[in-house]
C-alpha positions as CSV (number, residue, x, y, z in Angstrom):
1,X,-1.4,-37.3,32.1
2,X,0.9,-40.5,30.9
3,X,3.0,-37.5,28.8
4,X,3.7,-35.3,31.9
5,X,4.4,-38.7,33.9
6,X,7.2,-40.1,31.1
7,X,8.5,-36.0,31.0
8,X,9.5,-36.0,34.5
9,X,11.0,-39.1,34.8
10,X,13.5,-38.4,32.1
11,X,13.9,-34.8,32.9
12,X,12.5,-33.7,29.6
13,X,11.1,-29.9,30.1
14,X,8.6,-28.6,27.7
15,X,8.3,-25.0,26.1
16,X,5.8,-22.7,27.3
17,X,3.7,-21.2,24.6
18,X,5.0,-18.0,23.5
19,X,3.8,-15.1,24.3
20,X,2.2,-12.9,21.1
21,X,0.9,-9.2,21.1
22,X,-3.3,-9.2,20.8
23,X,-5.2,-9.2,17.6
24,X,-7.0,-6.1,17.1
25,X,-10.9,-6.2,16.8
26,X,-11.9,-6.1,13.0
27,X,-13.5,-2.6,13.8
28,X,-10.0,-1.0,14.6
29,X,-8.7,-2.9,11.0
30,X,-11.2,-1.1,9.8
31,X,-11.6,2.1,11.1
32,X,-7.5,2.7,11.1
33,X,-8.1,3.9,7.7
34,X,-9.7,7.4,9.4
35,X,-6.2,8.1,10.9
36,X,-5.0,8.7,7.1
37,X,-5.3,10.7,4.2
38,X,-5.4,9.3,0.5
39,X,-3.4,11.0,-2.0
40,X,-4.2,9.1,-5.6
41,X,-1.7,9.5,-8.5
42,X,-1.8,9.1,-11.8
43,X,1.2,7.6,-14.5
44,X,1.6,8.8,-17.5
45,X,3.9,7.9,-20.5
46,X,5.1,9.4,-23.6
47,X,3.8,7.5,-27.0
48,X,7.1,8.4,-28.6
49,X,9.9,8.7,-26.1
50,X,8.2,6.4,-23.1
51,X,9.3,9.3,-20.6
52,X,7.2,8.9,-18.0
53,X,5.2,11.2,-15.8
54,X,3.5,11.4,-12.5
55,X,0.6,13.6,-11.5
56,X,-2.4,14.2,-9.6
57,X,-5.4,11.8,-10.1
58,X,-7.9,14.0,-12.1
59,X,-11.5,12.4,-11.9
60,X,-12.1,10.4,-15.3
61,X,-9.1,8.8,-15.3
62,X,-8.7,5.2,-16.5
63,X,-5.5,2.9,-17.9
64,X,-5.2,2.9,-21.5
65,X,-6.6,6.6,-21.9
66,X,-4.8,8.6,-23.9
67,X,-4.0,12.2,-23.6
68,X,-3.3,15.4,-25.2
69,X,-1.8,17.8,-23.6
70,X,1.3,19.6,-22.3
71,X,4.8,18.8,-23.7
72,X,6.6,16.2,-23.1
73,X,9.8,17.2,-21.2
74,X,12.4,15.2,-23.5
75,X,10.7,15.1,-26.9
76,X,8.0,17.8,-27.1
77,X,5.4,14.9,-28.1
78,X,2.0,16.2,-26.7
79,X,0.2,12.6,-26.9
80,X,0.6,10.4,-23.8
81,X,-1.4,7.2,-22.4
82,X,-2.3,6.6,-18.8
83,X,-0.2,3.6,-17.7
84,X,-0.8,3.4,-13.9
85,X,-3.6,4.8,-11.5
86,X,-2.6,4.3,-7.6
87,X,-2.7,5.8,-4.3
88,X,-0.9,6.2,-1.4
89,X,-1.9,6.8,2.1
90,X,0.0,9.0,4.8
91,X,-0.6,9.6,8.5
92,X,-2.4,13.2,9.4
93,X,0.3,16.2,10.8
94,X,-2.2,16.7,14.0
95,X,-2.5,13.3,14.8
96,X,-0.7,12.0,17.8
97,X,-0.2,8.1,18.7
């Protein structure tokens, strides 16, 4: 009360509290996952060149594993080591918002 008294006499106005958008409930943070589709990746690299290539996740998959396989494009090395596992997420085509 004594603030809002010593405000108006000297003509001091005060902000208003701005105005921010409304959290969302913790079920839509967690079901906003359903709107998307998880496409998982997997790195690998080259033991002799380090050329690296990306591919499909293939179940079984783990850093440090190493492959033999196909080619390598630059060196024709068939020996490579998984160097990164990660996935990506990307909205459905039917889904409208």
């Amino acid at each position: 009360m004594r603030r809002k008294i010593l405000l108006n006499m000297y003509n001091i106005k005060t902000s208003e509290e701005p105005n921010l958008p409304p959290i969302p409930s913790i079920g839509d943070v967690l079901t906003r996952k359903k709107n998307f589709i998880e496409y998982k990746y997997t790195v690998l690299k080259c033991s002799s060149c380090n050329n690296k290539v990306e591919r499909n996740f293939i179940e079984g998959d783990y850093i440090f594993k190493k492959l033999e396989g196909k080619p390598c494009e630059k060196c024709s090395n068939t020996q490579f080591i998984i160097i990164e596992i990660y996935s990506t997420y990307k909205k459905e085509k039917n889904d409208k918002i």
